[in-house]
N, C-alpha and C positions, 0 to 999 in steps of 0.2 A: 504494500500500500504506500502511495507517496503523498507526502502533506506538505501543502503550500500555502505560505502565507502573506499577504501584499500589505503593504505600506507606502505611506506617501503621499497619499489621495490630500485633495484640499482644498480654498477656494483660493481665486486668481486671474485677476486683472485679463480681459482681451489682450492677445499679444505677450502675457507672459510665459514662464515654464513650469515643470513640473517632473521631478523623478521619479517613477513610481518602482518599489521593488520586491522581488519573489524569492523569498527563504523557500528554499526545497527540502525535505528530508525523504529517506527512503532505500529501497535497494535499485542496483542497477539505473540508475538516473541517466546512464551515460546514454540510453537506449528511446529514454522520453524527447519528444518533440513538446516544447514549451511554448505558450501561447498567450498572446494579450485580449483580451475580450472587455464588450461593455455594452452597456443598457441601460438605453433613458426610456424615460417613462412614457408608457405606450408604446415603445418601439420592440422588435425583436434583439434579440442579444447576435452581435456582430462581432466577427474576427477582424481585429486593428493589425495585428503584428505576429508571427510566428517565426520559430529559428528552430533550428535542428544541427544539434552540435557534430554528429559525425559527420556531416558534409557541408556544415559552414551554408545551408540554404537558409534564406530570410526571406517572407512573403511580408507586405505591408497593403493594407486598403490601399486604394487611390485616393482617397481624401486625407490621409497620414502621409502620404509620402513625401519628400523632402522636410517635412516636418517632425516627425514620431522616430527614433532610434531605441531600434533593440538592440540587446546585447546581454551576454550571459557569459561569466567570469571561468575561468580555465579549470577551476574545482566543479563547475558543472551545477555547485548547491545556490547558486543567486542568478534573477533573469530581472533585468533593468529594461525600464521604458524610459527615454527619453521624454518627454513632451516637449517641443519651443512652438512659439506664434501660435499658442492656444487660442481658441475662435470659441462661441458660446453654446455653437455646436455639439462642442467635443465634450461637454458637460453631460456627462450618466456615472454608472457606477462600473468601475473597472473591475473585471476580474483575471485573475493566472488560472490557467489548466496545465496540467500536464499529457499527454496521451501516446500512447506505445507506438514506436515505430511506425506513425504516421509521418507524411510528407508535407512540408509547411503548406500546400495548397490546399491537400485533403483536410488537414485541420482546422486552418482560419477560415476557409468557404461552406462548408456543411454550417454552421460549426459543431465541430465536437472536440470532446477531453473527455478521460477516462475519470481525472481527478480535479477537484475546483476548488481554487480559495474560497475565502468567505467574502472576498471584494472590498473594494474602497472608492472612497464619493471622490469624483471628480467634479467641482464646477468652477464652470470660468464664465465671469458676469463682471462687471463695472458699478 
C-alpha cells in the first residue's frame, strides 16, 4: 500500500506561485507513476501533471503548461508541483495519486491512481 500526503495548498494573488508537495511512503515506489490532480467545485476531477521516474516521461494539461513544473527528487519519496502565473482558474483542491506502472498519459487522461492523498485547497483570487 502507498500513502501520500500533499502540502502547500493556499491562497494567492493572480499571477502568483505556489509549491505544492507529495510525501510518499511505501514499497517498491520506484515502479509508481505519480500524478497531480484537482477539482473545483462542480467540475470533474482533472489530471494537471504526471511523471514516471523510470523513463523520465512528464504529461502536463494544456492549460499548465509553461506554467505548472513537476518534478520528483532522486529518493523517488517526494513529487513537487510547481505552480507560477497562477490564474483564478487554477483554484480547486489539489490532489497526489500514485498508480502502478501506468504511463503518464494513461494516468493524467482517464484519470486514475490506485492511491490518493487526502488533497489540499488551492485558491488564487485578488
Amino acid at each position: 500500500q502507498v500513502h501520500l500526503v500533499e502540502s502547500g495548498g493556499g491562497l494567492v494573488q493572480p499571477g502568483g506561485s505556489l509549491r505544492l508537495s507529495c510525501a510518499l511512503s511505501g514499497p517498491s515506489l520506484q515502479y509508481y507513476t505519480i500524478g497531480w490532480f484537482r477539482q473545483a467545485p462542480g467540475r470533474e476531477r482533472e489530471g494537471v501533471s504526471c511523471v514516471r521516474s523510470r523513463d523520465g516521461s512528464v504529461y502536463y494539461q494544456d492549460s499548465v503548461k509553461g506554467r505548472f513544473t513537476i518534478s520528483r527528487d532522486n529518493a523517488g519519496n517526494m513529487v513537487y508541483l510547481q505552480m507560477d502565473s497562477l490564474k483564478p482558474d487554477d483554484t480547486a483542491i489539489y490532489y497526489c495519486a500514485a498508480a502502478f506502472m501506468r504511463t503518464v498519459e494513461d494516468m493524467c487522461v482517464e484519470p486514475r491512481g490506485d492511491y490518493w492523498g487526502q488533497g489540499t485547497q488551492v485558491s488564487v483570487s485578488s
